[in-house]
PATOR-485364 format. One record per residue (C-alpha): residue number from 1; x, y, z. Coordinates in nm, 2 decimals, padded with zeros to 4 digits. Layout:
REM residues N
+-----+--------+--------+--------+
:  nr :     px :     py :     pz :
+-----+--------+--------+--------+
: NUM :      X :      Y :      Z :
...
+-----+--------+--------+--------+
***
This chain:
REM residues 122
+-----+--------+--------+--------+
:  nr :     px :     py :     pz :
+-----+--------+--------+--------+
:   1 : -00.49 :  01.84 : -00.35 :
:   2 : -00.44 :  01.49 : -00.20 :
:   3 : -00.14 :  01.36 : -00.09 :
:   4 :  00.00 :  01.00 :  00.00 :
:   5 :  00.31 :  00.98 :  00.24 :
:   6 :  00.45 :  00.61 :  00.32 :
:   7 :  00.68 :  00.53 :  00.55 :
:   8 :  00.84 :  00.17 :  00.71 :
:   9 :  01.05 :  00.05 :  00.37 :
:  10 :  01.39 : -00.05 :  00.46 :
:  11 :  01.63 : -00.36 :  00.44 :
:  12 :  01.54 : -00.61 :  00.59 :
:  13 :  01.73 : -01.00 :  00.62 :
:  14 :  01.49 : -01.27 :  00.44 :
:  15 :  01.24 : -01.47 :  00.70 :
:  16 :  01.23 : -01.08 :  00.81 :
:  17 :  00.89 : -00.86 :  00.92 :
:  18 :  00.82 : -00.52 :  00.78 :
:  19 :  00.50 : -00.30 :  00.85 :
:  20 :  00.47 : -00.03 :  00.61 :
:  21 :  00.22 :  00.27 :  00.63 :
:  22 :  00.05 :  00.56 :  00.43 :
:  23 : -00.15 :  00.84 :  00.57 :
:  24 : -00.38 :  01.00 :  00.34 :
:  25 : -00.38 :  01.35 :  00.32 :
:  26 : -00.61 :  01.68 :  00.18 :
:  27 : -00.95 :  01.73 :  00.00 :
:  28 : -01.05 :  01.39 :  00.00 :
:  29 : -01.47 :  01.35 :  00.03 :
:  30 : -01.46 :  00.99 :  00.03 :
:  31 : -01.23 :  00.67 : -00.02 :
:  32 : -01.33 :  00.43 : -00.18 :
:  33 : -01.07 :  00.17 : -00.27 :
:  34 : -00.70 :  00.20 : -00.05 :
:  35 : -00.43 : -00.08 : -00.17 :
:  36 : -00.02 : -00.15 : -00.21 :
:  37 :  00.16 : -00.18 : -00.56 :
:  38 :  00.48 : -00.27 : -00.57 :
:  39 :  00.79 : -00.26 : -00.84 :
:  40 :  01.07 : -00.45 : -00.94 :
:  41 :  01.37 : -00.30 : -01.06 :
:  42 :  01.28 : -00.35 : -01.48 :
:  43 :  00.97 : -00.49 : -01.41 :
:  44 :  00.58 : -00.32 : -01.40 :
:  45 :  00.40 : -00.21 : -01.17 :
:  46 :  00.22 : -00.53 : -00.98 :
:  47 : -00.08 : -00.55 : -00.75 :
:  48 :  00.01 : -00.67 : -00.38 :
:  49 : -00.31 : -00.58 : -00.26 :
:  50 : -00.63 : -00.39 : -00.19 :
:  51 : -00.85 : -00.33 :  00.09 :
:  52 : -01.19 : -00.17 : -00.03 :
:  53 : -01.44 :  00.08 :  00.16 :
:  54 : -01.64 : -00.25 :  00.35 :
:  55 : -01.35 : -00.36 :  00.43 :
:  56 : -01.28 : -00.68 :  00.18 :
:  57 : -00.91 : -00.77 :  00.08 :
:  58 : -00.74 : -00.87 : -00.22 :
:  59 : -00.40 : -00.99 : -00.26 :
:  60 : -00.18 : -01.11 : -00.53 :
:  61 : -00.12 : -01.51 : -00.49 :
:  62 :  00.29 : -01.41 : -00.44 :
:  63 :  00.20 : -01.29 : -00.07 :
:  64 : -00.13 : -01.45 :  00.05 :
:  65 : -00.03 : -01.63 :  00.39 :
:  66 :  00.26 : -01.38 :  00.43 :
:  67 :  00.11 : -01.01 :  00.41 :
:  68 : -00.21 : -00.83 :  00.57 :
:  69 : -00.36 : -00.49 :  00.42 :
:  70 : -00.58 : -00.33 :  00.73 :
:  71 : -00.69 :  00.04 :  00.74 :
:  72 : -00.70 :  00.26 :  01.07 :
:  73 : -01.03 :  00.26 :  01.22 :
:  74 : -01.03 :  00.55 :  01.37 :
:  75 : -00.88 :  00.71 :  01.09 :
:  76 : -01.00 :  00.54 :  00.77 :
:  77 : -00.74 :  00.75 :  00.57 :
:  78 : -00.47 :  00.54 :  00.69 :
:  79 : -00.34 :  00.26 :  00.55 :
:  80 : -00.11 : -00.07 :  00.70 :
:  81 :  00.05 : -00.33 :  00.48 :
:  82 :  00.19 : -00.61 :  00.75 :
:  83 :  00.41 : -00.85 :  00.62 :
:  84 :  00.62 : -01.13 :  00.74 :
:  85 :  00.85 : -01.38 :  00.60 :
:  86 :  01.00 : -01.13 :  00.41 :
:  87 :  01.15 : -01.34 :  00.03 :
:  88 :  01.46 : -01.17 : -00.17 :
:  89 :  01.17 : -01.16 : -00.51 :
:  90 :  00.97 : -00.90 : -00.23 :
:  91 :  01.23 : -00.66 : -00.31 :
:  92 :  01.08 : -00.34 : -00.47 :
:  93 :  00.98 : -00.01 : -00.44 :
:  94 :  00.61 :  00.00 : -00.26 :
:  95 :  00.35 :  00.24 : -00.36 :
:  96 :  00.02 :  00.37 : -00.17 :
:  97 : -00.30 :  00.38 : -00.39 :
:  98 : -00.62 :  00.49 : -00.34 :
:  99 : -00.95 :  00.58 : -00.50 :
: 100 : -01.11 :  00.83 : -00.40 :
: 101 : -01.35 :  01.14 : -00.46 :
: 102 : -01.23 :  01.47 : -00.41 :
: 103 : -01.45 :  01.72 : -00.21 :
: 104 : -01.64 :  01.92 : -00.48 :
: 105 : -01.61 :  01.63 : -00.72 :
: 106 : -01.89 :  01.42 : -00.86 :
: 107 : -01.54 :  01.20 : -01.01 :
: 108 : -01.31 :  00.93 : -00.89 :
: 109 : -00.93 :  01.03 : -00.89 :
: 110 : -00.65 :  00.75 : -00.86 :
: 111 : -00.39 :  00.86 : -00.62 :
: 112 : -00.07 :  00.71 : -00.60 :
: 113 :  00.24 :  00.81 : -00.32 :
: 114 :  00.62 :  00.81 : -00.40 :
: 115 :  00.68 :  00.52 : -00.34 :
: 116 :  00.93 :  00.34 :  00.00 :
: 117 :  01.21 :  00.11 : -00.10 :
: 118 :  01.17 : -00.22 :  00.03 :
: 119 :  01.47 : -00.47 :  00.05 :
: 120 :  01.53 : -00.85 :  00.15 :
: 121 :  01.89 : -00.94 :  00.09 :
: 122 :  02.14 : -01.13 :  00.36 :
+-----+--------+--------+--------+
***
């Protein structure tokens, strides 16, 4: 069983800086692709971004400039989203993905953690 825990969401005032985190956890062999999703209140489920096993990021054009993805070097199952200058359309609930292959398994599983509230208001 694998298991993703965020932490750092909160409220936060807009030009605002938030770090959010997720440790992955369980009978994980390998990861192979770690990112951030995020969702709007009515809307789906978007891409923020992804950081893959050799270390190369993607990120959705609405936060390029203002957010970093970065992984723990020491412990490559954990997983940093920094961002700064924090807009009220950042607002959403942020989810932990990642791509890996369980021990025993010749398969890749998506994972996916329960998600931390993230809010910009004044």
């Amino acid at each position: 069983q694998v298991q993703l825990v965020e932490s750092g969401g909160g409220l936060v005032q807009p030009g605002g800086s938030l770090r959010l985190s997720c440790v992955a956890s369980g009978s994980i062999f390998s990861i192979n692709t770690m990112g951030w999703y995020r969702q709007a209140q009515g809307k789906l489920r978007d891409l923020v971004a992804t950081v893959s096993s050799g270390d190369s990021t993607n990120y959705a054009d609405s936060v390029k400039g203002r957010c970093t993805i970065s992984r723990d070097n020491a412990k490559k199952n954990t997983l940093y989203l920094q961002m700064n200058s924090l807009k009220t359309e950042d607002t959403a609930v942020y989810y932990c993905h990642v791509r890996g292959l369980p021990s025993g398994s010749y398969k890749y599983e998506d994972y996916w953690g329960q998600g931390t509230q993230v809010t910009v208001s004044s």
